[in-house]
N, C-alpha and C positions, 0 to 999 in steps of 0.2 A: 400134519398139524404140529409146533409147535411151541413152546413158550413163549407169549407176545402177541400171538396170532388172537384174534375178536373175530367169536362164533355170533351167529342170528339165527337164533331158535327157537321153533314157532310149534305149536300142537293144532291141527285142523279143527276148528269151530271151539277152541280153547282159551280167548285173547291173554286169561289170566295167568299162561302158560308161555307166553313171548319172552322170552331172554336173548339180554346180550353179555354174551361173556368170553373175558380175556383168561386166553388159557396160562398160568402160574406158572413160575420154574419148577415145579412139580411135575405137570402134565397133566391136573387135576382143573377140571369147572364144577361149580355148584347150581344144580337143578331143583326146582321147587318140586317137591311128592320124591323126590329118586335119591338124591345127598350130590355128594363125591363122584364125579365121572372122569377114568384118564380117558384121557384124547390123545396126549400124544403119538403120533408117528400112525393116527387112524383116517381115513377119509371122510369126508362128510357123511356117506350116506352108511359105513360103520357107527359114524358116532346114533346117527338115525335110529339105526335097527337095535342098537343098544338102550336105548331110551325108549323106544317101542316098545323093548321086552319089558322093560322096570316096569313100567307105566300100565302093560297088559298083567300086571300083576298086582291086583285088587284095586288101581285107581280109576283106570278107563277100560271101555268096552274096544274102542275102535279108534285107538290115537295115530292120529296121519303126522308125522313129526317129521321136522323139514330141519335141516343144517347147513348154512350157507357161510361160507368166511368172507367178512364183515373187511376185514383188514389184517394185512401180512403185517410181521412183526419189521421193523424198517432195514436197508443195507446201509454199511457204513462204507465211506469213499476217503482214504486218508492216504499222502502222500503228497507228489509231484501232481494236483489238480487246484484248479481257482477257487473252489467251495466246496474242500475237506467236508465231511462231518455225514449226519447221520440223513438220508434220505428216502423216502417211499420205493418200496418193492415195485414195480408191475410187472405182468405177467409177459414171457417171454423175452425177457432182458438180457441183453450180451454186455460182457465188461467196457465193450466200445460207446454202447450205448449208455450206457450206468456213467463213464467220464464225459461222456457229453452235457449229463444230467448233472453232474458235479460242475461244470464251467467252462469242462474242456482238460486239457496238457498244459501245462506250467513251459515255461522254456527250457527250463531246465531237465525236465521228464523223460526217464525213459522209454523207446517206444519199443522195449523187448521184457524190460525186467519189473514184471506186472503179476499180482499175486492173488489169489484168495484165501483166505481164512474161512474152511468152512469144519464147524463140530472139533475145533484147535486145533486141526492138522492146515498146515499151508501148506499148498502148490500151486504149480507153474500155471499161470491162466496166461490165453492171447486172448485176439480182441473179438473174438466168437464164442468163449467159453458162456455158457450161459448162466447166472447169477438166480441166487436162490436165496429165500427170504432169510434174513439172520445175517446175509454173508459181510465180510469186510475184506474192499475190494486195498490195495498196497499198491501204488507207481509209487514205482522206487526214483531216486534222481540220475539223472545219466552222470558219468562222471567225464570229465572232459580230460 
């Protein structure tokens, strides 16, 4: 999980307990009875067992608490592509895929000197590296 990502979280026979929440640059979501929760860098069913425990502490007897992500925070695709800019994560994504998603290669494009920006370290990606939510994909232009 991180910053940008939308949790869906539900407490069993609880409706009044159903949140959607987008995790902060923080790392921090807000739960009704519990406060402040970090999530980041946690898997769903951490953030679960976390929320389970709050909750098993003077509010519910028997809380079945579910965590499901809603929506990845988006990739950005900017360079030598036909529709730069900022577009939906899915799951299992390769940088070939991701510029397909973007318009395609520009004529101008390189088909070697191709980057990601992931957590502000860049490097080398080819067209199999696979793309994770947050990242910002870089074709660079070929020079002639």
């Amino acid at each position: 999980m991180g910053p940008g990502d939308t949790l869906a979280i539900t407490v069993f026979d609880e409706p009044e307990l159903a949140v959607r929440a987008k995790i902060a640059q923080s790392g921090l979501i807000q739960f009704p009875l519990v406060g402040q929760i970090m999530v980041l860098d946690k898997t769903p069913g951490q953030i679960a067992d976390e929320i389970e425990a709050a909750l098993l502490d003077g509010y519910l007897v028997n809380p079945g608490v579910t965590v499901t992500i809603e929506a990845y925070r988006p990739i950005f695709i900017k360079g030598a592509v036909n529709r730069s800019g900022r577009h939906e994560f899915l799951f299992d994504l390769d940088v070939e895929q991701a510029i397909a998603i973007a318009g395609g290669l520009t004529d101008r494009a390189s088909r070697s000197k191709w980057f990601i920006v992931r957590e502000g370290e860049k490097i080398p990606a080819s067209a199999k590296t696979q793309v994770m939510p947050g990242d910002v994909i870089i074709v660079e232009e070929s020079i002639f």
